[in-house]
C-alpha positions as CSV (number, residue, x, y, z in Angstrom):
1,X,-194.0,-65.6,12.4
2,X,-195.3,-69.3,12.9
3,X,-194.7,-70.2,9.1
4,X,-190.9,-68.3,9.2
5,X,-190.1,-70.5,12.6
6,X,-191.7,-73.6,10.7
7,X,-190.1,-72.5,7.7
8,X,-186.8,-72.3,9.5
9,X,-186.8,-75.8,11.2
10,X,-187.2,-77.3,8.1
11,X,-184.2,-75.4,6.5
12,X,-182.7,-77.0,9.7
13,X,-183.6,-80.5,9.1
14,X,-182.9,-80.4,5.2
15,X,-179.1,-79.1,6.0
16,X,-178.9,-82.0,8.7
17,X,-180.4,-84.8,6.2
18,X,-178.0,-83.6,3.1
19,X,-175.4,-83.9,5.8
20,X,-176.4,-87.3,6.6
21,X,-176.8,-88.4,2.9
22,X,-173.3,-86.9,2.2
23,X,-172.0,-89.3,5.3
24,X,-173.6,-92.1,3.7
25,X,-172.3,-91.6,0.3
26,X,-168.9,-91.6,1.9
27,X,-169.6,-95.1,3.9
28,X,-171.1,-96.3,0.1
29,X,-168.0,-95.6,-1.2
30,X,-165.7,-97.0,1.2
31,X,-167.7,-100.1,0.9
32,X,-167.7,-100.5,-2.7
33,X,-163.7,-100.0,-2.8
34,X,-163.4,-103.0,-0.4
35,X,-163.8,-106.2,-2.7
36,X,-164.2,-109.7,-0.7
37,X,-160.3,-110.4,-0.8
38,X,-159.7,-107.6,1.7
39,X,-162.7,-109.1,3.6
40,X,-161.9,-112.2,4.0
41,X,-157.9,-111.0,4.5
42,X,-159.3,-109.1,7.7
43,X,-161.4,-112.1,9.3
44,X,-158.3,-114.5,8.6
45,X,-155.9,-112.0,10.2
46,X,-158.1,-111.5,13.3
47,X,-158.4,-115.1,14.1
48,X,-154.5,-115.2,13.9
49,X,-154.1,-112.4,16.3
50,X,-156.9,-114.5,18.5
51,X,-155.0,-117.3,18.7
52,X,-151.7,-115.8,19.2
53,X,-153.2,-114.0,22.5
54,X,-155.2,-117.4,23.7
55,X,-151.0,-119.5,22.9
56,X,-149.6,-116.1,24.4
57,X,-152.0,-116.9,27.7
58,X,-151.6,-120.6,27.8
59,X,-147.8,-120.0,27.6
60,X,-148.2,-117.7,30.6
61,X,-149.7,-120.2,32.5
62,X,-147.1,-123.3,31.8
63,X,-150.1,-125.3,29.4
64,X,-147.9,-126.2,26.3
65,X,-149.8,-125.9,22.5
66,X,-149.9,-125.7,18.8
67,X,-151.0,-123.6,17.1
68,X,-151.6,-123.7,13.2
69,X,-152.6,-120.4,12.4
70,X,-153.8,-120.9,8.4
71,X,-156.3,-123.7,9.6
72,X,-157.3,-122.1,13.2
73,X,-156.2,-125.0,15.0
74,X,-155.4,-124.8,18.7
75,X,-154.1,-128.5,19.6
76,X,-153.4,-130.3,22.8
77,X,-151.3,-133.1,22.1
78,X,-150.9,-136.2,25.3
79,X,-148.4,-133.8,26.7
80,X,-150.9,-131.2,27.7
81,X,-154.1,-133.2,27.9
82,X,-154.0,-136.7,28.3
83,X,-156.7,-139.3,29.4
84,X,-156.0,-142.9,30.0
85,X,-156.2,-145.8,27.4
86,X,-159.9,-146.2,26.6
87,X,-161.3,-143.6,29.1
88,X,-163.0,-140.3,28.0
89,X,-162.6,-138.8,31.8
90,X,-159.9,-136.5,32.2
91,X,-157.6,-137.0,35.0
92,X,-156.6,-134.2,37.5
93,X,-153.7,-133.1,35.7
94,X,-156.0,-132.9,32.1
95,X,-158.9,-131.4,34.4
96,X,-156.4,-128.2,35.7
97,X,-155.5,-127.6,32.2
98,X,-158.9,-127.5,30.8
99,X,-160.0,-125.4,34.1
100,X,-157.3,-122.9,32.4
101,X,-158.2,-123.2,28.9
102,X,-161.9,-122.2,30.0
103,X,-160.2,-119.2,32.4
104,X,-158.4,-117.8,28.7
105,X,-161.2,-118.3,26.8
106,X,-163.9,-116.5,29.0
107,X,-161.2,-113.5,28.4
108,X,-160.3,-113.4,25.2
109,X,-163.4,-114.4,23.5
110,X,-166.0,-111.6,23.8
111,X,-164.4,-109.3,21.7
112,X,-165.5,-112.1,19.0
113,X,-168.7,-113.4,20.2
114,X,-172.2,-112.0,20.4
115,X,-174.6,-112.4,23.3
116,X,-175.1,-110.8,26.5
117,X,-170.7,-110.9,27.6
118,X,-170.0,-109.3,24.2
119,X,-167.3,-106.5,24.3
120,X,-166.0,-106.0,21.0
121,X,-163.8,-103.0,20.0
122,X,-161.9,-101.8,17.6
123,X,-158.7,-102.2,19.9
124,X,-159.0,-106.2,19.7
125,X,-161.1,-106.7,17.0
126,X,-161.0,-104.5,14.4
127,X,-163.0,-105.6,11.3
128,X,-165.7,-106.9,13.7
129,X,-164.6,-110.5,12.9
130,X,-167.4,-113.0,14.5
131,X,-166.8,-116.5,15.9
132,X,-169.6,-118.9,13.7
133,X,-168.1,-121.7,16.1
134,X,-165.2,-123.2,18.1
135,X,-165.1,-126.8,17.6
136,X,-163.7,-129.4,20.2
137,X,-162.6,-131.8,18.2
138,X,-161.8,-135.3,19.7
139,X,-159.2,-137.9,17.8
140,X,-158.3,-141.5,18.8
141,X,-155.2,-143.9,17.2
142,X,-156.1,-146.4,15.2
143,X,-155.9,-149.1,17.8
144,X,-159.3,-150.7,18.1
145,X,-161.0,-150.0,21.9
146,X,-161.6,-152.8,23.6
147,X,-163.8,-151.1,26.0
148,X,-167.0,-152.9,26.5
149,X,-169.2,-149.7,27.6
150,X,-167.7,-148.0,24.2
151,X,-168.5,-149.1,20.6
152,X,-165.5,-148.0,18.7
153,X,-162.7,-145.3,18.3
154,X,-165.6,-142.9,17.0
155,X,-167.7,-142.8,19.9
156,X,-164.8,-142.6,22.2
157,X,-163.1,-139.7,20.6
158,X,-166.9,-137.9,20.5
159,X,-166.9,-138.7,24.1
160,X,-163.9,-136.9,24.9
161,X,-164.8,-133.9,23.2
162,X,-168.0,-133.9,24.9
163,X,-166.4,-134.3,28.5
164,X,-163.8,-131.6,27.0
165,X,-166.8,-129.4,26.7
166,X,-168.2,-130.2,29.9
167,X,-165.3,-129.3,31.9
168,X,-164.8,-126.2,30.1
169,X,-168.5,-125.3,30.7
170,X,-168.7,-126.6,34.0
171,X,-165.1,-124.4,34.8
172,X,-166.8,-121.1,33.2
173,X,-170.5,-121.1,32.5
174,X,-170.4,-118.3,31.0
175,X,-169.2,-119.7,27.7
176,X,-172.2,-121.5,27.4
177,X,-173.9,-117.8,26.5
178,X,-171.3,-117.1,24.2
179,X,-172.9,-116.7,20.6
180,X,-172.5,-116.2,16.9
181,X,-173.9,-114.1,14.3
182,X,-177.2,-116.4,13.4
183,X,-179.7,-114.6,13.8
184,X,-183.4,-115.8,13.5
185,X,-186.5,-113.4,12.9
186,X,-189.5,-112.9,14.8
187,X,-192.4,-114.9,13.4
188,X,-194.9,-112.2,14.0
189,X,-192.6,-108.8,12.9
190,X,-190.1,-109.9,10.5
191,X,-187.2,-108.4,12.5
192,X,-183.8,-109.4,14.1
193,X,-184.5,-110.6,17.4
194,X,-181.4,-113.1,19.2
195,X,-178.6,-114.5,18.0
196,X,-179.2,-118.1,17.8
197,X,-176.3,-120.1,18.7
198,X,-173.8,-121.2,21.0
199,X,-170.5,-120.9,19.8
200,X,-168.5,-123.8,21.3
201,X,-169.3,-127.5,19.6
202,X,-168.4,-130.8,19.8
203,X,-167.1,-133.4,17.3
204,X,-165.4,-136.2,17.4
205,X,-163.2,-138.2,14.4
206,X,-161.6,-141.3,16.1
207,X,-158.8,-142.7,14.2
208,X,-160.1,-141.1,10.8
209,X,-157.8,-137.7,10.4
210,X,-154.8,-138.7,11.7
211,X,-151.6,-135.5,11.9
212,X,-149.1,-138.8,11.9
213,X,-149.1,-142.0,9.6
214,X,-146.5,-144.1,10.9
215,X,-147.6,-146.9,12.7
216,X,-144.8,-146.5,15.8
217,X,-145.9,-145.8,19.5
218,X,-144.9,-141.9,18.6
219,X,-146.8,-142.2,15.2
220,X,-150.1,-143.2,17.3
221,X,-149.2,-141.1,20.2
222,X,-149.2,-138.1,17.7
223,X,-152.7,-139.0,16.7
224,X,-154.2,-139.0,20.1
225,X,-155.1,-135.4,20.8
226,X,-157.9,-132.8,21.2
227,X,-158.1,-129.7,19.1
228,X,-160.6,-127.1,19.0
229,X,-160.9,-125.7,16.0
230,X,-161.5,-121.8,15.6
231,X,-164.0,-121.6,12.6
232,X,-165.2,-117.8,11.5
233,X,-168.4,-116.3,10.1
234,X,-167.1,-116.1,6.2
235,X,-170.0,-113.9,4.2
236,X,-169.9,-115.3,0.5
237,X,-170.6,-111.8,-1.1
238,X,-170.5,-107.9,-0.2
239,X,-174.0,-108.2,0.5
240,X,-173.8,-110.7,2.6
241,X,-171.1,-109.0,4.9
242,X,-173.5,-105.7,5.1
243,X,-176.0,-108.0,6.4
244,X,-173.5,-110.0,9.4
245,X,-172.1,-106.1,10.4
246,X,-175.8,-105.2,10.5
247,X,-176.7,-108.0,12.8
248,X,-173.7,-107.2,14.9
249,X,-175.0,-103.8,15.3
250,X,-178.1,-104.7,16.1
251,X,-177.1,-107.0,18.5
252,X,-174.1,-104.7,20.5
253,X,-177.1,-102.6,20.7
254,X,-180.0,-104.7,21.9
255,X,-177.1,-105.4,24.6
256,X,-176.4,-101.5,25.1
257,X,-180.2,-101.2,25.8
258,X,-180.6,-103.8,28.1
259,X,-178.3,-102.5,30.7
């Protein structure tokens, strides 16, 4: 009686791993019909719908925008954010915009990030796009600073970004713990442990990529502006996608478990 039930139980577990093995056949095969084009069609769709609902949020709440969809570009021109001549402080108009910019992103983003306030889903993200970074990008004229604190247009656009940042941080921490898909492995077990980085950055251009060439007041004007950049984790190959949805996995998990 002992070897029939044992005998049984493996029958069992044989008709539950060919069942499993079928699944994964199925899952092989959907994979290998879907050729990087269709990938990297699905991460460039989901950032546009990201933006539209961070412009469709901004509108709500009077802050005026561009967007540029094909580059990922969410700009602030003077008219939205505006700091004064040689100054990387925003005023109190510039600091209420940026306290809402921080309130949209701390909503929207999750369903692309990693980290402890992930909440992705197939209802707002569904090819489990990831966020590699969002850059805050400052830009400057090309009228030389006269500052004597600040070296040149370069620093002084960097420095805007970074106060950009700061504001944004200071508004809503919790972006600060917002993360990408860089993961790092444990020294001692080989094994996906964190994801590594933080996904809003700072950069700053001064006068070098200017939107406006003419060299008017509204030429220049043009030119000074913030933009934060919406860059995504691209995987070069098929292989290379497995391995990001993998860490994704492992990560929504590690999340899962923790609570």
């Amino acid at each position: 009686d002992d070897q029939k039930d044992r005998l049984d139980k493996l029958r069992t577990y044989l008709i539950v791993l060919l069942k499993q093995i079928e699944e994964l056949e199925k899952e092989l095969e959907k994979s290998q019909m879907r050729t990087m084009e269709t990938v990297l069609n699905a991460i460039a769709q989901d950032r546009r719908n990201l933006l539209a609902n961070i412009r469709n949020k901004l509108d709500d709440l009077d802050i005026e925008v561009e967007v540029y969809y094909d580059s990922g570009i969410l700009r602030f021109s003077e008219k939205a954010l505006k700091f004064k001549s040689g100054e990387y402080m925003p005023d109190e108009n510039g600091k209420k915009v940026i306290a809402k910019l921080a309130q949209t992103l701390e909503s929207e983003l999750p369903c692309f990030i990693l980290g402890t306030h992930t909440s992705i889903s197939p209802k707002c993200n569904p090819n489990n796009s990831i966020l590699e970074t969002i850059q805050i990008e400052g830009h400057t004229d090309d009228i030389p600073i006269s500052k004597r604190n600040i070296q040149d247009n370069l620093q002084l656009s960097t420095l805007r970004a970074a106060q950009t940042w700061r504001t944004v941080t200071n508004f809503k921490p919790n972006l600060k713990e917002f993360l990408n898909a860089s993961f790092y492995k444990d020294r001692n077990f080989d094994i996906i442990t964190k994801a590594g980085q933080p996904v809003l950055s700072v950069s700053g251009y001064g006068e070098a990529r200017p939107i406006d060439f003419r060299q008017t007041d509204v030429g220049r004007a043009a030119n000074r502006r913030i933009d934060l950049r919406f860059i995504m984790m691209t995987p070069k190959n098929m292989k290379e996608a497995s391995s990001i949805a993998k860490k994704i996995k492992t990560s929504i998990e590690a999340n899962f478990s923790n609570d």
